[in-house]
C-alpha positions as CSV (number, residue, x, y, z in Angstrom):
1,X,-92.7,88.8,198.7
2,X,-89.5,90.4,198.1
3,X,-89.0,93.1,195.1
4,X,-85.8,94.9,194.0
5,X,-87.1,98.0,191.6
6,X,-84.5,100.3,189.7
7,X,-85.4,103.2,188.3
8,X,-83.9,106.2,187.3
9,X,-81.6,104.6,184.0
10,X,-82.2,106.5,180.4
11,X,-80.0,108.1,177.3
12,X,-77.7,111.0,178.2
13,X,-75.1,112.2,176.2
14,X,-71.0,111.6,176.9
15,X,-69.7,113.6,180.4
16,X,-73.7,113.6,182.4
17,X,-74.5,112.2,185.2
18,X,-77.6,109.9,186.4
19,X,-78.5,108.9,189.6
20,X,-79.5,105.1,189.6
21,X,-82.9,104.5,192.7
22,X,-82.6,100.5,193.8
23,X,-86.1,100.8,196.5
24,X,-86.5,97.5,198.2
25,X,-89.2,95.6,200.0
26,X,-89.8,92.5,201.7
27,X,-85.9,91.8,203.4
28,X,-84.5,93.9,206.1
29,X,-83.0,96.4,204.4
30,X,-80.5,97.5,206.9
31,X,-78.3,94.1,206.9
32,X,-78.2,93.5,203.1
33,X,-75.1,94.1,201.0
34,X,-76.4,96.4,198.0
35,X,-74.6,95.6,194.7
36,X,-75.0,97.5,191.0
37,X,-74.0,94.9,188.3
38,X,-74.0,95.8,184.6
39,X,-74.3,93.7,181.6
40,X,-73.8,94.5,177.8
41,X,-75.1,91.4,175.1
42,X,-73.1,88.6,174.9
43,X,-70.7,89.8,178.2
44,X,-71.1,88.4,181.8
45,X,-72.5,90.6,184.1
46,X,-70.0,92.8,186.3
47,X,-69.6,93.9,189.8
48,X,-70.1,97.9,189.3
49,X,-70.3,98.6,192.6
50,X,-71.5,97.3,196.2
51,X,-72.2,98.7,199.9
52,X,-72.5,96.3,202.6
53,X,-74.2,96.7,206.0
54,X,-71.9,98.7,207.7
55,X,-71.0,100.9,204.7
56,X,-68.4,99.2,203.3
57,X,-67.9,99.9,199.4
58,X,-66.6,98.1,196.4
59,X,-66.0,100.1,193.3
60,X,-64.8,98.2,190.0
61,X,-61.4,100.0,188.9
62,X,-63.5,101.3,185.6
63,X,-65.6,103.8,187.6
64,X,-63.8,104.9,190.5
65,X,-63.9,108.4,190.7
66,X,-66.7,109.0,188.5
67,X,-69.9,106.9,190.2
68,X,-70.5,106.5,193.8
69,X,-72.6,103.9,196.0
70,X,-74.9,104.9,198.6
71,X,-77.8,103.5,200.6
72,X,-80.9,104.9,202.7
73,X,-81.8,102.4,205.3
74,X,-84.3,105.0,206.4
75,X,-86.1,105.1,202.6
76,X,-85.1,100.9,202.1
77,X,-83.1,102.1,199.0
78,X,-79.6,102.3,197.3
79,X,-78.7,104.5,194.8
80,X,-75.6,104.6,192.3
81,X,-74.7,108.6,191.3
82,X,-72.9,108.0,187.7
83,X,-70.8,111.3,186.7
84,X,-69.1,111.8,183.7
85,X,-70.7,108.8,181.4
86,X,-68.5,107.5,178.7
87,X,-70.1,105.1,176.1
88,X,-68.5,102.5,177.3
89,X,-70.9,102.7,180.2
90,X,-73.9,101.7,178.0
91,X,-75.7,98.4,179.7
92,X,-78.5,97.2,181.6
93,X,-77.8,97.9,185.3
94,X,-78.3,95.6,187.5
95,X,-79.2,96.0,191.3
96,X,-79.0,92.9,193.7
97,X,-80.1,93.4,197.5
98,X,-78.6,90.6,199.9
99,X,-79.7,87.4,196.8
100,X,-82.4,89.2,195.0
101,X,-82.4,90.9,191.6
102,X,-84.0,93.6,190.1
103,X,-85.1,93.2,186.3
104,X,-82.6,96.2,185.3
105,X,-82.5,99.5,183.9
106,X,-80.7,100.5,180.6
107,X,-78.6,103.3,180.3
108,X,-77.4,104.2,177.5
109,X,-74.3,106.6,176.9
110,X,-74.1,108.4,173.4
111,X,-70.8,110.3,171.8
């Protein structure tokens, strides 16, 4: 049985940091592409960010140089390191692992 947890989402104020935990379980890890989505009501969800097998990284234009993508092959988990939150970060994030989603984590981003 496969599961996709996240952890690690909450309510910071403008300009923290959180560090998004994506652990994984029942796929080999090591050969899936990791991908943070987001989603705010009534939007589609969006591509954040994504890290494939051999370390190959997407970042959407909104968050590049502010949140990174990395993976633990060793620990079966991904993580997304968010610095300097704006509001406009506020949404359920999202991690996939190779086709399987997580049920989310909200972070929320006040002024």
């Amino acid at each position: 049985q496969v599961q996709v947890v996240e952890s690690g989402g909450g309510l910071v104020q403008a300009g923290e940091s959180l560090r998004l935990s994506c652990a994984v379980s029942g796929i080999t890890f090591s050969i899936a592409t990791v991908g943070w989505y987001r989603q705010v009501p009534a939007k589609q969800r969006e591509l954040v960010a994504s890290i494939s097998s051999d370390d190959s990284i997407t970042l959407a234009d909104s968050v590049k140089g502010r949140f990174t993508i990395s993976r633990d092959n060793a620990k079966n988990t991904g993580y997304l390191q968010m610095n300097s939150l704006q509001p406009e970060d506020t949404a359920v994030y999202y991690c996939k692992a190779w086709a399987f989603w997580g049920q989310g984590t909200q972070v929320t981003v006040s002024t």
